[in-house]
C-alpha positions in Angstrom: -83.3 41.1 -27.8 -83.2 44.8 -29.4 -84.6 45.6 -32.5 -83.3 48.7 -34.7 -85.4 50.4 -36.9 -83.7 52.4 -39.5 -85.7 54.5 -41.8 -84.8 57.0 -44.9 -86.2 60.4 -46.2 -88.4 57.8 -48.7 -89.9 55.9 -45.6 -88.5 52.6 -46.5 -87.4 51.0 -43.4 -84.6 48.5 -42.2 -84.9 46.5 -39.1 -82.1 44.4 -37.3 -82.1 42.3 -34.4 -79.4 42.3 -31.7 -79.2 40.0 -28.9 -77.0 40.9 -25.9 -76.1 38.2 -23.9 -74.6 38.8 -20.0 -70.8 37.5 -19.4 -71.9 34.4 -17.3 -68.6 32.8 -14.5 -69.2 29.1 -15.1 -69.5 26.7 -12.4 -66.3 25.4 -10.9 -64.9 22.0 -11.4 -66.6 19.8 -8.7 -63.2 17.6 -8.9 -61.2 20.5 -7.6 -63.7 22.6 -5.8 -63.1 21.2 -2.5 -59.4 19.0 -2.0 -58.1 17.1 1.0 -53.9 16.9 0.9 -51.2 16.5 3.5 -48.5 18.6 4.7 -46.4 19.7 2.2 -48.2 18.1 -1.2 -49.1 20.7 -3.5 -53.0 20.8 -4.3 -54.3 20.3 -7.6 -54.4 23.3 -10.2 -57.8 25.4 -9.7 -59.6 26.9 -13.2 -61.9 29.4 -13.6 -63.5 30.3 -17.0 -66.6 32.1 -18.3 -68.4 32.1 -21.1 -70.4 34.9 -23.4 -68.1 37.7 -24.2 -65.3 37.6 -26.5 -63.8 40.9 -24.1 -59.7 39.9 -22.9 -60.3 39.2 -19.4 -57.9 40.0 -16.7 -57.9 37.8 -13.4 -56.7 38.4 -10.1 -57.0 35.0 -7.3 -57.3 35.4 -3.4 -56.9 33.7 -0.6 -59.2 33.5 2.5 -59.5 32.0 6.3 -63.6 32.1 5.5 -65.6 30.3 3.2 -66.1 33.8 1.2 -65.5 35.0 -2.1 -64.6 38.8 -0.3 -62.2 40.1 1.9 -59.9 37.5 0.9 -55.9 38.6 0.5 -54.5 39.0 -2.9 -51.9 35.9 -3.8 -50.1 35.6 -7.3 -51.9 34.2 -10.0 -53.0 36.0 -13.9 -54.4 33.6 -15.6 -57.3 31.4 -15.2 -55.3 28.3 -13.3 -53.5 28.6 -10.2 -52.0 26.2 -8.2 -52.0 26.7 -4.3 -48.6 26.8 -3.0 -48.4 23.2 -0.7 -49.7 24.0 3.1 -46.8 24.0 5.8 -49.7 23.6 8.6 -53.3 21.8 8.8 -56.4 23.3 8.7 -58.8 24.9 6.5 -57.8 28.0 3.5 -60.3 28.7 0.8 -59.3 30.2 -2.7 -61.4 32.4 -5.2 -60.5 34.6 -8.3 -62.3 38.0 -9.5 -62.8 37.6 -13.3 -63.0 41.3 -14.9 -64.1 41.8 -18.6 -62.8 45.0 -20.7 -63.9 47.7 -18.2 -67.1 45.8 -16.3 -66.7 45.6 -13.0 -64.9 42.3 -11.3 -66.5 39.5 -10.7 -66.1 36.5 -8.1 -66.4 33.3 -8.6 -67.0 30.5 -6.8 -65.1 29.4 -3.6 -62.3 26.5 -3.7 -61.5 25.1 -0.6 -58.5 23.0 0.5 -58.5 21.1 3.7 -55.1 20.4 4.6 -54.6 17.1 7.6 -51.5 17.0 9.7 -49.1 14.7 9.4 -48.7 12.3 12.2 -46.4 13.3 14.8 -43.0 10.7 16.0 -42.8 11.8 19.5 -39.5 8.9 20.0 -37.4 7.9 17.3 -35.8 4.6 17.0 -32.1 4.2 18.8 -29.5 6.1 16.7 -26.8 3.1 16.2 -26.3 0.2 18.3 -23.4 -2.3 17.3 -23.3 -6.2 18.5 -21.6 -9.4 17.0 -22.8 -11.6 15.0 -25.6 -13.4 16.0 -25.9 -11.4 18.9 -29.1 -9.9 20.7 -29.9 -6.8 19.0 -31.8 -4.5 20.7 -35.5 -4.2 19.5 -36.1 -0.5 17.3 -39.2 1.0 18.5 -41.2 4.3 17.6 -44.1 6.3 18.9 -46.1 9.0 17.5 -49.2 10.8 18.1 -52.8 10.1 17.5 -54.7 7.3 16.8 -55.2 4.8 14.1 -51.7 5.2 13.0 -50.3 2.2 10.8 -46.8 1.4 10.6 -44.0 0.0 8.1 -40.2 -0.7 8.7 -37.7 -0.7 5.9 -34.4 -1.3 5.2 -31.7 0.5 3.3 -28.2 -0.2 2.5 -27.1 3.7 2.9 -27.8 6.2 6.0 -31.2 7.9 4.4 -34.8 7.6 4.8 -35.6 7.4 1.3 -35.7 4.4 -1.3 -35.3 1.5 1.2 -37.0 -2.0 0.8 -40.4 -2.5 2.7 -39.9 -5.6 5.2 -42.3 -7.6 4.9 -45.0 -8.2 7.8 -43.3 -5.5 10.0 -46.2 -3.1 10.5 -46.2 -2.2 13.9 -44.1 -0.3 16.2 -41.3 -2.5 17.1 -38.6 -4.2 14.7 -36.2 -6.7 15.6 -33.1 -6.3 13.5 -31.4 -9.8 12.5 -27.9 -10.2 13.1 -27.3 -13.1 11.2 -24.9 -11.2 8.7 -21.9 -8.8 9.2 -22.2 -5.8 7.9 -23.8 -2.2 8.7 -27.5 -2.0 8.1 -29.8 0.9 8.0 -33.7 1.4 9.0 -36.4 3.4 9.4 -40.3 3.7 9.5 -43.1 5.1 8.1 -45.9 6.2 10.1 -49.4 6.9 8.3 -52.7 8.6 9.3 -55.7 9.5 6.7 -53.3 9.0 3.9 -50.4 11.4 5.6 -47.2 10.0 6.8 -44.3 11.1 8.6 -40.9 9.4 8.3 -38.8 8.4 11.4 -34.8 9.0 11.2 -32.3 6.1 10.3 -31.3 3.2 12.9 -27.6 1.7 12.3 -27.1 -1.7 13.4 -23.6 -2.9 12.7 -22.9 -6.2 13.2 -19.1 -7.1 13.5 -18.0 -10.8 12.0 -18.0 -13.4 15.0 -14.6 -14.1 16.6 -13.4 -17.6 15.0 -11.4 -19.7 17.5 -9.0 -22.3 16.1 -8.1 -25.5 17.5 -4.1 -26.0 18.2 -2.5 -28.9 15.9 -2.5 -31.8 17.5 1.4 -33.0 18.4 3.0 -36.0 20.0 5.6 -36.8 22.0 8.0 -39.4 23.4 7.5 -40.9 27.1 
């Protein structure tokens, strides 16, 4: 605290008291200060806030390849959120801001860091197309990928796309047996997943054609 003494030509005296309190950078969020996402999902927003001046503050966020909050490379971002663009590769990247107050020098904050896991790997897809009668033998669909601990699950879809099919039930492992017990043209695919990552395998056709109906001749008589 500072105390200021005023006095006039008659000696009478007037006193204030003036506290000055330092610009403190707040903690980060332990929710957000250290994330674990896949290829491609976009990490939660990171915030940054201060308390103890009413000064405009201007920010400016970095990104790093060390657990630093210096030397990191400038990235877009004003304000006191940003949200990390979503990683195209795994590994580690670490995220700060510099807060700066009227004309005090910047400050850093606290290091975010995102750890990004790959997604698992297909190595073989399943066959392209195959195309049998009806109740035929279908060839089994099969699918490898990568690492260990991978879990597995087929699906179905009525239209050539890996998106949106129907989950088959019990058919969590690498092969799948189509059923040709109805014409028609049926699509599949699988889902491979690792730590909460997954990769998705392209689409399998199986067409099944109608089975080829044989009809008796009418029976007929004749004279001796």
């Amino acid at each position: 605290d500072y105390t200021l003494n005023v006095t006039d030509a008659n000696d009478n005296v007037e006193s204030r008291t003036y506290t000055i309190t330092q610009p403190t950078i707040n903690p980060i969020d332990p929710a957000t200060s250290e994330q674990t996402v896949c290829i491609d999902e976009v990490p939660g927003a990171l915030e940054v806030n201060y308390t103890g001046s009413s000064e405009t503050a201007t920010y400016r966020w970095y990104s790093n390849t060390t657990n630093a909050n210096t030397g990191g490379e400038l990235i877009g971002g004003a304000s006191s959120i940003h949200i990390p663009a979503a990683p195209t590769t795994g590994g580690q990247t670490f995220y700060y801001a510099e807060i700066t107050l009227g004309t005090c020098a910047p400050q850093p904050t606290a290091v975010f860091t995102i750890n990004t896991l790959a997604n698992p790997n297909i190595t073989a897809q399943p066959e392209v197309s195959q195309e049998i009668c009806e109740n035929g033998l279908v060839s089994d669909l099969q699918v490898s990928a990568n690492g260990s601990g991978n879990t597995y699950q087929w699906y179905s879809n009525t239209g050539n796309t890996n998106t949106g099919g129907v989950a088959i039930n019990g058919q969590i492992t690498t092969t799948y047996t189509p059923s040709s017990q109805n014409a028609g043209t049926f699509y599949y695919y699988v889902t491979v997943t690792n730590e909460g990552c997954s990769t998705t395998s392209n689409t399998a056709a199986v067409i099944v054609s109608p089975a080829l109906e044989i009809s008796s001749p009418a029976s007929s008589s004749v004279c001796i």
